[in-house]
C-alpha positions as CSV (number, residue, x, y, z in Angstrom):
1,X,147.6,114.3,77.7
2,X,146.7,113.5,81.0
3,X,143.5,116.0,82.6
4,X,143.5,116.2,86.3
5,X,140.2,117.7,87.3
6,X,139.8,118.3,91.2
7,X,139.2,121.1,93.7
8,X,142.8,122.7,93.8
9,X,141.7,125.2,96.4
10,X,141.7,122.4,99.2
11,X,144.9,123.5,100.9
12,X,146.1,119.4,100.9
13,X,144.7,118.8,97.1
14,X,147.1,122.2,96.3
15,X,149.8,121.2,98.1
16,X,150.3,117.8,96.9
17,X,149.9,119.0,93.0
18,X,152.2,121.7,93.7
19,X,154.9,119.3,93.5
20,X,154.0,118.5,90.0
21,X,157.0,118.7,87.2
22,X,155.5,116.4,84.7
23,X,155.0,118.8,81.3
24,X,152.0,116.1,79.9
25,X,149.7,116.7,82.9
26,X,146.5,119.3,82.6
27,X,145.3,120.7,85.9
28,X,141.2,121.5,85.6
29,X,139.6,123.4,88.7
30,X,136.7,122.3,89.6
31,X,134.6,122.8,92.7
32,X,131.1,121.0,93.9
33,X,130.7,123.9,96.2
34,X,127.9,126.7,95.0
35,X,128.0,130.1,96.1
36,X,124.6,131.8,96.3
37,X,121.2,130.7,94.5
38,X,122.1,131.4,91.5
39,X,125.2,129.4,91.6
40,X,123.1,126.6,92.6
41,X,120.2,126.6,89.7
42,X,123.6,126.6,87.2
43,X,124.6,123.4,88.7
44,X,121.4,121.9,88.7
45,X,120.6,122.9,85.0
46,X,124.0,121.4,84.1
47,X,123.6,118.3,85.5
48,X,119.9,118.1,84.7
49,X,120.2,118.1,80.9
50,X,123.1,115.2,80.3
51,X,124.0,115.7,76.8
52,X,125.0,118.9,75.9
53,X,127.3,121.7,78.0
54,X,125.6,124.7,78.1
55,X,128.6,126.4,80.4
56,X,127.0,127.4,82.7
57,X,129.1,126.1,85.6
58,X,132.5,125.2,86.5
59,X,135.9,126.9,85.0
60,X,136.6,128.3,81.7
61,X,139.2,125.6,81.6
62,X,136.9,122.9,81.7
63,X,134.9,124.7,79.8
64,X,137.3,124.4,77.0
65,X,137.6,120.6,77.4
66,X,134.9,120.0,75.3
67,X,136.7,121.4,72.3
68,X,140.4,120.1,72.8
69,X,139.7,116.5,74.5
70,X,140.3,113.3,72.0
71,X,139.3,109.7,72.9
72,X,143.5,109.2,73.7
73,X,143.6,111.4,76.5
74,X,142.9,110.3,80.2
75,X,141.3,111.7,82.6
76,X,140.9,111.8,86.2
77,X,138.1,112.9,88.3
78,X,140.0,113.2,91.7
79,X,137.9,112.8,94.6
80,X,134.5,113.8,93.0
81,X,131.7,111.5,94.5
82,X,128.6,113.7,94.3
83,X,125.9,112.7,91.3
84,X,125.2,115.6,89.6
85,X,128.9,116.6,89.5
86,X,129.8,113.8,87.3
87,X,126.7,114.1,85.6
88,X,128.1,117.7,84.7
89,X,131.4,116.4,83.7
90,X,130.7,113.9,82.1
91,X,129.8,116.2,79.3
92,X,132.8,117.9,79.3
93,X,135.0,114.9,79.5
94,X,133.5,112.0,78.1
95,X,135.8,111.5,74.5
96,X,138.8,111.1,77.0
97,X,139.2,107.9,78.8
98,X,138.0,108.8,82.4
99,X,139.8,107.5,85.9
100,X,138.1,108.1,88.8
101,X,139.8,108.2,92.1
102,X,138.0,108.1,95.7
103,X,139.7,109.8,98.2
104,X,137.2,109.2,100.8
105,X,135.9,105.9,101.9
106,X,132.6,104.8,100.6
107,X,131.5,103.5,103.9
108,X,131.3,107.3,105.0
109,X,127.8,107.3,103.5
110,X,127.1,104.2,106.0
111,X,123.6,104.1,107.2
112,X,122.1,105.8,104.0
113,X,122.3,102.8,101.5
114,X,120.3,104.9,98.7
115,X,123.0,107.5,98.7
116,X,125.9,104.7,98.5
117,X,123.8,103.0,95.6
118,X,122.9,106.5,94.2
119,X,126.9,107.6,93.5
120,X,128.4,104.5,92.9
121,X,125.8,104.1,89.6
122,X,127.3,107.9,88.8
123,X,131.1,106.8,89.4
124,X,130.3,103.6,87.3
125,X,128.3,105.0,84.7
126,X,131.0,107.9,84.2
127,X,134.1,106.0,84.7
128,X,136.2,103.1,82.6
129,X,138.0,102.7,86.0
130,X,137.9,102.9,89.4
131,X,140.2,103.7,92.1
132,X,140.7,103.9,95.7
133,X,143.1,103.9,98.8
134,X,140.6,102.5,100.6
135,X,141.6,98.7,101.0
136,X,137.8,97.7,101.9
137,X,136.2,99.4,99.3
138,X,138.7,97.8,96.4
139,X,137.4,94.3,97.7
140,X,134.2,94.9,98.2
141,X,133.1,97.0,95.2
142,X,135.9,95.8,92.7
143,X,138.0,99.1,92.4
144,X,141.5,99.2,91.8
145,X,143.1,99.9,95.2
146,X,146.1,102.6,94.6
147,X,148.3,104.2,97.4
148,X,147.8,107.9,98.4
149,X,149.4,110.4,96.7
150,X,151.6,112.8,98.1
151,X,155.2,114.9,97.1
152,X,158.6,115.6,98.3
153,X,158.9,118.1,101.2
154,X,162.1,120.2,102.0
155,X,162.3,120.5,105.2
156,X,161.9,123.5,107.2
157,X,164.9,125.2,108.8
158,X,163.2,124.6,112.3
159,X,163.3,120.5,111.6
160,X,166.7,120.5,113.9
161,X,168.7,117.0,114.2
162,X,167.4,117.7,117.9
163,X,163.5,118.6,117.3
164,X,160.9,120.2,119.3
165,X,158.5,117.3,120.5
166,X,158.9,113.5,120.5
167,X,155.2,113.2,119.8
168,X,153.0,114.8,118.1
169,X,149.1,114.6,117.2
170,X,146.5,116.7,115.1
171,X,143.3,116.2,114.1
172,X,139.8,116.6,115.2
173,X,138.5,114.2,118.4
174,X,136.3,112.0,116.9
175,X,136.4,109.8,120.3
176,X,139.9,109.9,120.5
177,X,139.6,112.4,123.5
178,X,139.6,109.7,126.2
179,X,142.8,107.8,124.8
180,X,145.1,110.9,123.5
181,X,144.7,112.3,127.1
182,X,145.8,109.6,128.7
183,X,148.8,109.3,126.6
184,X,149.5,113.1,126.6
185,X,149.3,112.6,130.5
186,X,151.4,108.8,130.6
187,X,154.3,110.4,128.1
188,X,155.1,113.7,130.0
189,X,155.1,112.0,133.0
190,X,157.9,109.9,131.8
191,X,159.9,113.3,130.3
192,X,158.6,112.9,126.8
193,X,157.5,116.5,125.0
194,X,153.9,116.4,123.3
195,X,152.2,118.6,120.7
196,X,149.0,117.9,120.5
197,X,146.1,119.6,118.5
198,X,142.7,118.2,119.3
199,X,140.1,120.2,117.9
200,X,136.1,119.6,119.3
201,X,133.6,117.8,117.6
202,X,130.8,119.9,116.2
203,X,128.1,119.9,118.9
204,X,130.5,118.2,121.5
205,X,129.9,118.2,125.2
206,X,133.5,118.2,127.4
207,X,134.3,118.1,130.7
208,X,136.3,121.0,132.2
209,X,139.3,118.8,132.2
210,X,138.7,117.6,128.7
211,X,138.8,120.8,127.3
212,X,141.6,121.7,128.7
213,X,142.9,119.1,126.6
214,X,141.4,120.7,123.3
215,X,141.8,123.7,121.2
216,X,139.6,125.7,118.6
217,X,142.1,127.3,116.4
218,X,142.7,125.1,113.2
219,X,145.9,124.9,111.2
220,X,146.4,124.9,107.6
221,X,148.0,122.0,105.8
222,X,151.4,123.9,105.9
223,X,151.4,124.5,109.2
224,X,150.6,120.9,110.3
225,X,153.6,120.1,108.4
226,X,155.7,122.4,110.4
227,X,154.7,120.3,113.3
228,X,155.5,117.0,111.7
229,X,159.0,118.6,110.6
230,X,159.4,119.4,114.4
231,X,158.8,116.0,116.0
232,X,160.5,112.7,116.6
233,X,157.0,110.9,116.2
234,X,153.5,111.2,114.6
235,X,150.6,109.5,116.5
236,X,147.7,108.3,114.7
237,X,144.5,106.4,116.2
238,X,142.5,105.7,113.2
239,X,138.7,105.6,113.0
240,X,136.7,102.0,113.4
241,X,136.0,102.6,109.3
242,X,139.6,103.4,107.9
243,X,141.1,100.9,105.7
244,X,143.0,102.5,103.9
245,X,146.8,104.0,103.7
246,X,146.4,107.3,106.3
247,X,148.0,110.6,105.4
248,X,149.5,110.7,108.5
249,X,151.3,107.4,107.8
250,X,152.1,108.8,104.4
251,X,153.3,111.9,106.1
252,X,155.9,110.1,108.5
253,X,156.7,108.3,105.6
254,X,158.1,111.4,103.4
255,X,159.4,113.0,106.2
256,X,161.3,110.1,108.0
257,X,159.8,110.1,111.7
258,X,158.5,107.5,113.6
259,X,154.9,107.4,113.9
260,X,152.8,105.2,117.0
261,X,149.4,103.7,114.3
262,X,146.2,101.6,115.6
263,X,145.8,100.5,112.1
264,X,146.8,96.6,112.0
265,X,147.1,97.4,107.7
266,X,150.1,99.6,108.7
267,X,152.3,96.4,108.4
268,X,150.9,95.9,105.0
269,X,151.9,99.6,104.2
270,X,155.0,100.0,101.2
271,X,157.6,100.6,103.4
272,X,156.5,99.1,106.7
273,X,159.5,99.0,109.3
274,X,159.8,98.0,112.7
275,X,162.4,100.7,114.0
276,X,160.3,103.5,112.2
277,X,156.4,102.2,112.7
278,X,154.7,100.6,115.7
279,X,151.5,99.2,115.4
280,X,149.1,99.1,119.0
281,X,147.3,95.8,118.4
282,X,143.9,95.7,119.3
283,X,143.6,99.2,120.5
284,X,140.3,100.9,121.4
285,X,140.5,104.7,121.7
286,X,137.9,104.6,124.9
287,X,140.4,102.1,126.7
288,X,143.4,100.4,125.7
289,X,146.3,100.2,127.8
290,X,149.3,102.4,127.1
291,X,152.7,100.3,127.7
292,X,155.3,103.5,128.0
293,X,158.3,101.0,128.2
294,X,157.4,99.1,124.9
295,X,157.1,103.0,123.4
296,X,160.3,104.2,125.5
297,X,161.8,100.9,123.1
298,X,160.4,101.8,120.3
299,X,161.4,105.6,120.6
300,X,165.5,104.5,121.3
301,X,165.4,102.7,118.3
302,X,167.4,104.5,115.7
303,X,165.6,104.9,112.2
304,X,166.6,102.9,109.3
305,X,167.7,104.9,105.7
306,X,165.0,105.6,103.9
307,X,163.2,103.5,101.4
308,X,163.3,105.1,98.1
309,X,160.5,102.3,96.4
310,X,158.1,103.3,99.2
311,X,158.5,107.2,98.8
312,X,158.3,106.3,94.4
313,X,155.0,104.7,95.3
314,X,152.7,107.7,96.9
315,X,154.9,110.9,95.2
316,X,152.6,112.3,92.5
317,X,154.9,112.3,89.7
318,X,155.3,108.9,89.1
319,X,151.3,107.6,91.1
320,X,150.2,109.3,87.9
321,X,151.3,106.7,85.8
322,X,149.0,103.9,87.4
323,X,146.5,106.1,84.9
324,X,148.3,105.5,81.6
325,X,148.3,102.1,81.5
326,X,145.8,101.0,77.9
């Protein structure tokens, strides 16, 4: 049996294990968030005292791992990174043979050296086996580098052969303000339809043109996909840290649009394909130059078929299997 224990009520962690069929996979809630004082001393006592669960925190599910998990079964702890969570599960789970699987970047915790040192001693001392997406962190620290996961998508009745938008972006600013304006601006000047979604940065300070260019209301993961169903291409400038196989990229990917990257690893990507991806080299959010008749190119392009050994390698069914392997 395969245990997959992770915080389903993320709307993208939900949606990508809803597409789960496989009848020897286990799906264990577990959430790092407390809610109240109380919540928080129950945590703390669990992780505290190493040895033995005293249930007093998480779901009766996992719970219930302690009495039905044998040294054959696998588990994964997907995308837990905090210390005193695997402290905590590590009770729970530590008969089975335990994967764990980063989904954020260690460099995150850049800056704060004792916190990187303080998890990765948890991750290592909990886990047989590392993973990541992230292609830095497999070099640098050893771990197994996997691609993302994600599922097959029907699409929506409103992804027409015609579409909505030719480009579309969403996602917070993160100093990408300067560069998506100016292609917002630079692509409907030469007829080209835009969605764009920029949401502020917590404690931001915008211009009165900038925030014309923004918006406060978030979407949900379902929505956002409505979006990418709607348009011809996804654009995605990645941060100075990512290393690692986007979502975004993954997301174009399932769903057969173009998409316009910044990330020079999208050519290393399963997959990769001229007619469908376009790498901006040496692009800087604050001021690269925007060449519309490369893009107008790239855009009349027609897509290629699909590539059925790039979709195998993300969809969840079969990225479970990297974990069964003796």
């Amino acid at each position: 049996m395969i245990y997959v224990i992770a915080d389903f009520s993320s709307d993208l962690t939900r949606f990508i294990f809803e597409g789960l069929h496989r009848t020897d996979v286990r799906l264990v809630q577990y959430s790092s968030k407390t809610k109240g004082l109380a919540q928080k001393i129950r945590r703390w006592l669990e992780s505290f005292f190493p040895v033995v669960p005293l249930n007093l925190y998480g779901s009766a599910d996992l719970m219930q791992l302690a009495k039905d998990i044998t040294p054959q079964d696998v588990v994964i702890l997907f995308s837990v990174m905090n210390a005193k969570d695997l402290r905590l599960l590590h009770k729970y789970v530590g008969r089975g043979r335990i994967f764990s699987f980063l989904w954020n970047p260690v460099v995150e915790f850049r800056g704060k050296k004792f916190r990187i040192a303080q998890r990765l001693r948890a991750i290592r001392k909990v886990s047989d086996h590392v993973t990541t997406f992230d292609a830095q962190d497999a070099q640098t620290y050893g771990f197994t580098l996997l691609p993302q996961p994600f599922r097959h998508v029907a699409l929506p009745a409103t992804a027409s052969a015609a579409m909505d938008y030719d480009f579309c972006f969403i996602g917070m600013d993160k100093g990408r303000l300067p560069f998506l304006m100016r292609f917002k601006t630079l692509a409907e000047q030469n007829g080209y339809r835009c969605f764009f979604r920029i949401v502020p940065d917590r404690g931001g300070v915008y211009s009165a043109e900038e925030r014309t260019f923004l918006s406060h209301a978030s979407l949900t993961y379902a929505e956002n996909l409505e979006y990418v169903a709607r348009s011809r291409c996804l654009l995605e400038i990645v941060q100075h840290n990512q290393f690692g196989s986007t979502m975004r990229g993954v997301e174009a990917l399932f769903f057969h649009r173009k998409i316009i990257t910044t990330s020079p690893l999208a050519r290393q990507e399963p997959g990769f394909d001229a007619r469908r991806v376009l790498v901006l080299d040496g692009t800087d959010p604050a001021g690269a130059h925007i060449d519309m008749a490369r893009i107008a190119s790239f855009m009349d392009t027609p897509l290629g078929s699909p590539d059925d050994q790039a979709l195998q390698a993300h969809e969840i069914n079969h990225w479970l299997q990297h974990f069964q392997s003796p």
